[in-house]
Short mmCIF file of the C-alpha atoms (twelve columns), coordinates in Angstrom:
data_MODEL
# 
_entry.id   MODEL 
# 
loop_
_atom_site.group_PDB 
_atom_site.id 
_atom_site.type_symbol 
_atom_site.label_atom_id 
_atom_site.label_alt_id 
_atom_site.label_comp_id 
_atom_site.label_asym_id 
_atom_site.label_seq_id 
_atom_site.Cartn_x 
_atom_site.Cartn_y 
_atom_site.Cartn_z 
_atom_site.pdbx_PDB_model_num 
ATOM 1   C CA . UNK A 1   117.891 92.340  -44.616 1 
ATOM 2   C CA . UNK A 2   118.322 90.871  -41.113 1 
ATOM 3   C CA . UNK A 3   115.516 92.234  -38.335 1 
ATOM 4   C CA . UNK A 4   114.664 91.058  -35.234 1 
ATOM 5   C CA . UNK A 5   112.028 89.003  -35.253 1 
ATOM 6   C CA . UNK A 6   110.393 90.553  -32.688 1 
ATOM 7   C CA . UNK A 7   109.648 93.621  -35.266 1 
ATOM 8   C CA . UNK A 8   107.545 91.145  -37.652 1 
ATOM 9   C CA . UNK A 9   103.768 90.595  -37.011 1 
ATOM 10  C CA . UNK A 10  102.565 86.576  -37.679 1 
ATOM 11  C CA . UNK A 11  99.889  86.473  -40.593 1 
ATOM 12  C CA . UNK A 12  98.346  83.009  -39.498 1 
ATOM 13  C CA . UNK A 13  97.345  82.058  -36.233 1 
ATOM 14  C CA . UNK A 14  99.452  78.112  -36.169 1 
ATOM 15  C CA . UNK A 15  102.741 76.881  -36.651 1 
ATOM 16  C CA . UNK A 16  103.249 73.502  -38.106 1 
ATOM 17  C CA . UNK A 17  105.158 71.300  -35.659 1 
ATOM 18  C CA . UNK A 18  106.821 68.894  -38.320 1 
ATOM 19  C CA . UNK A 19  108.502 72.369  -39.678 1 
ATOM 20  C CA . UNK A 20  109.456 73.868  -36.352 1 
ATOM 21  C CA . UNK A 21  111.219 70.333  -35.606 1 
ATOM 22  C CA . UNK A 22  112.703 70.203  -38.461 1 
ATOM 23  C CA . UNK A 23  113.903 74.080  -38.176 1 
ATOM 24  C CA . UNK A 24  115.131 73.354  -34.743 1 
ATOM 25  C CA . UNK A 25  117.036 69.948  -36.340 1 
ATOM 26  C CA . UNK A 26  118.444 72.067  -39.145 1 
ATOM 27  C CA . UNK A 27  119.456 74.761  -36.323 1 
ATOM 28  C CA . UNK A 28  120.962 71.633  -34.088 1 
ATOM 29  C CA . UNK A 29  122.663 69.725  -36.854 1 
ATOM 30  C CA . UNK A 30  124.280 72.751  -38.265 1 
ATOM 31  C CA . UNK A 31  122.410 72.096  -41.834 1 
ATOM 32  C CA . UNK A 32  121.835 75.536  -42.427 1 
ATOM 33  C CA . UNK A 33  121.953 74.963  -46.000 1 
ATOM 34  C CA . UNK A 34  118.321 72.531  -46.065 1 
ATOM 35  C CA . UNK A 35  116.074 75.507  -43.694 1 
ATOM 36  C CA . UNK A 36  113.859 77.498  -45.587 1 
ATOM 37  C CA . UNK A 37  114.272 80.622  -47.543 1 
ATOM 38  C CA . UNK A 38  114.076 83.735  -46.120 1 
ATOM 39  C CA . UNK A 39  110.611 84.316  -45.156 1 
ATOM 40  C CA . UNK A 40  108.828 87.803  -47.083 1 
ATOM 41  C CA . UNK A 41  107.413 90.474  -45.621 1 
ATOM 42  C CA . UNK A 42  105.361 93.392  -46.514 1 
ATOM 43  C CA . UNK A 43  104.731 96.892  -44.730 1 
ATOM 44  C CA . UNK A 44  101.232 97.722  -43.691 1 
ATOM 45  C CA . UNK A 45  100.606 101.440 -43.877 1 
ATOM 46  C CA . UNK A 46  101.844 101.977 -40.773 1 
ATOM 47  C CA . UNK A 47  104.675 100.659 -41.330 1 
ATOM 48  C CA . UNK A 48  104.444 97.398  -39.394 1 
ATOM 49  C CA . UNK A 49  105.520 94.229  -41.189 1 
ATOM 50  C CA . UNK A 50  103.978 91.451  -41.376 1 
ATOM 51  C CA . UNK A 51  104.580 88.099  -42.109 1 
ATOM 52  C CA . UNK A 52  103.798 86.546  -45.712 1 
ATOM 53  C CA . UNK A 53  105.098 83.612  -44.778 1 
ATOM 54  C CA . UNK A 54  108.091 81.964  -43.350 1 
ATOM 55  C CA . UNK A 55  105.889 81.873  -39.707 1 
ATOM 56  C CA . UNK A 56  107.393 78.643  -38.641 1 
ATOM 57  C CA . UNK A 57  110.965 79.933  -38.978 1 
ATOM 58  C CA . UNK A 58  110.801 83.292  -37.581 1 
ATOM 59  C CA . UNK A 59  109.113 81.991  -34.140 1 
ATOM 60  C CA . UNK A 60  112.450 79.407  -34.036 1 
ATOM 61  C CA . UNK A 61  114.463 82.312  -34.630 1 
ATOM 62  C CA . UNK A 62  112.222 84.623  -32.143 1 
ATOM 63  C CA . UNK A 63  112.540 81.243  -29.550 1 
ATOM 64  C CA . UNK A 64  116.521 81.529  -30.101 1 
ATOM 65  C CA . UNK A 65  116.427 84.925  -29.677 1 
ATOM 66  C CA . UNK A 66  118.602 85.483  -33.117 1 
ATOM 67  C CA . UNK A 67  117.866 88.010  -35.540 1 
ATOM 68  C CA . UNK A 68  116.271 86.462  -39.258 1 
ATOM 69  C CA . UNK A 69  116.997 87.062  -42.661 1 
ATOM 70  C CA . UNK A 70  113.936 88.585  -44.426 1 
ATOM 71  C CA . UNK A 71  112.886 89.383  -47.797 1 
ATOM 72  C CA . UNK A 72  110.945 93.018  -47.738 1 
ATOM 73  C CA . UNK A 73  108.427 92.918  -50.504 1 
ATOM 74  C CA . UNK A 74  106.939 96.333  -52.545 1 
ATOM 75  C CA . UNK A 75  104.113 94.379  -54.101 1 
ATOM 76  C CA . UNK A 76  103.070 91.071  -55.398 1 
ATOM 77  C CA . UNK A 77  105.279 90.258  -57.770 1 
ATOM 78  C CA . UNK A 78  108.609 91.553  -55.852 1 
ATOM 79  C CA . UNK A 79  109.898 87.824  -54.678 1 
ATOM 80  C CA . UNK A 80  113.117 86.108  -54.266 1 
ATOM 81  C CA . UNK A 81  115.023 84.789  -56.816 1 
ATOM 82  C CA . UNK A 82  113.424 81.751  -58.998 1 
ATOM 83  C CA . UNK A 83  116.720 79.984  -58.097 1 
ATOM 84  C CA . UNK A 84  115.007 77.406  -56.545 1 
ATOM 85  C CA . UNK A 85  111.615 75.107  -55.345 1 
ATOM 86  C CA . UNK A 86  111.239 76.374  -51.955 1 
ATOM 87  C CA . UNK A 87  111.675 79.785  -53.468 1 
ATOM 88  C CA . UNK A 88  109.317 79.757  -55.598 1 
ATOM 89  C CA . UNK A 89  106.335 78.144  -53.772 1 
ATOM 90  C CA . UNK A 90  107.497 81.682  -51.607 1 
ATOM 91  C CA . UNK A 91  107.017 83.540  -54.535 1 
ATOM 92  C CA . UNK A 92  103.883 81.888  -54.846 1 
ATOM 93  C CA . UNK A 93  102.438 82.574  -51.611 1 
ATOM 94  C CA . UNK A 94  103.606 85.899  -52.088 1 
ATOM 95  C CA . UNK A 95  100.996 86.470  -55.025 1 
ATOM 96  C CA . UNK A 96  98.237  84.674  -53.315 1 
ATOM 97  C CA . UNK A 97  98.362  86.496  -49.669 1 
ATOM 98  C CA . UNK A 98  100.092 90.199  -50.345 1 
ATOM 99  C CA . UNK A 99  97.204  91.596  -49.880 1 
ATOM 100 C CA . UNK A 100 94.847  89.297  -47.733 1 
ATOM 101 C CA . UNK A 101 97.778  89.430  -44.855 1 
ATOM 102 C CA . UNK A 102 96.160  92.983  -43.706 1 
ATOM 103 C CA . UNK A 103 92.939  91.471  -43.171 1 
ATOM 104 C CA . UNK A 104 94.297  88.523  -41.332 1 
ATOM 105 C CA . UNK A 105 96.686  90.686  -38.941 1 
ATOM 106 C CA . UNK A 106 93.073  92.612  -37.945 1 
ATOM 107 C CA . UNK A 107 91.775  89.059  -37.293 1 
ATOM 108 C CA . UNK A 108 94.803  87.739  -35.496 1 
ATOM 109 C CA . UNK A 109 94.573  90.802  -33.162 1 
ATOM 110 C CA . UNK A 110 91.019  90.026  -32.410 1 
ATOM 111 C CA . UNK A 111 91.992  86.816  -31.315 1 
ATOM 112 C CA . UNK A 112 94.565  87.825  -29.124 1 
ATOM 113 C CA . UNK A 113 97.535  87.154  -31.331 1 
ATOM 114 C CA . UNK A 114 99.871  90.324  -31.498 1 
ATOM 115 C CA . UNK A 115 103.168 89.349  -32.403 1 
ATOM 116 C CA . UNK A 116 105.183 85.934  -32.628 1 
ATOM 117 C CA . UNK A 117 105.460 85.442  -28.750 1 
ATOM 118 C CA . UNK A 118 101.525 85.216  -28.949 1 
ATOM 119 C CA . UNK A 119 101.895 82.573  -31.477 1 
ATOM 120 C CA . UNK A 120 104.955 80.787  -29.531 1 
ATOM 121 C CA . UNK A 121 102.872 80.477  -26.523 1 
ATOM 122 C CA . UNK A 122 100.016 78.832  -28.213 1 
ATOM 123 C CA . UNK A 123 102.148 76.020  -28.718 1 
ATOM 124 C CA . UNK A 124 104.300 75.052  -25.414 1 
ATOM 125 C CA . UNK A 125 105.029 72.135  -26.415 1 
ATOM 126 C CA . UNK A 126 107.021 72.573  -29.650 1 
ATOM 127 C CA . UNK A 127 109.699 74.836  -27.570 1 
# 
């Protein structure tokens, strides 16, 4: 399901610069093939989604102003196919934070940190 990532709500308050550079290589090298999976989401209950993870690549897709893939999650378990490594360390994180995201986007917003342009500017340097 491609969205805008503009719709989608961080769930941590960094990025990691070696993966935004090496998103941004991918991206420039036309490598599409070695970025990341699609990054999974879940609905909050007002419908807002947020985040699991895949934070690094949706602000380089926010920054490029191009839509991202994403993987809409019902619950825990609800992942992306075991079809790989990456995958399933997402699937992985997936179990770990489906739940704990909601706290952390209530945190996030006390901290000032709204949506992925928050994030973005927090770090000038990597874009």
């Amino acid at each position: 399901m491609k969205v805008s990532p503009k719709a989608l709500l961080p769930s941590q308050d960094f990025l990691k610069p070696q993966t935004v550079g090496f998103i941004m290589e991918c991206i420039k090298n036309g490598e599409t093939e070695k970025l990341p999976p699609s990054p999974i989401v879940r609905q909050d209950d007002d419908g807002n989604l947020i985040a699991i993870d895949g934070n690094n690549l949706i602000a380089v897709k926010l920054h490029r102003n191009e839509d991202v893939d994403i993987h809409l999650a019902d619950s825990a378990d609800d992942g992306l196919p075991e079809t790989s490594a990456a995958n399933i360390q997402r699937n992985g994180d997936l179990k770990a934070k489906y739940d704990s995201v909601l706290s952390e986007r209530h945190r996030l917003h006390e901290e000032g940190i709204d949506n992925f342009s928050d994030l973005i500017h927090r770090y000038p340097d990597l874009f």
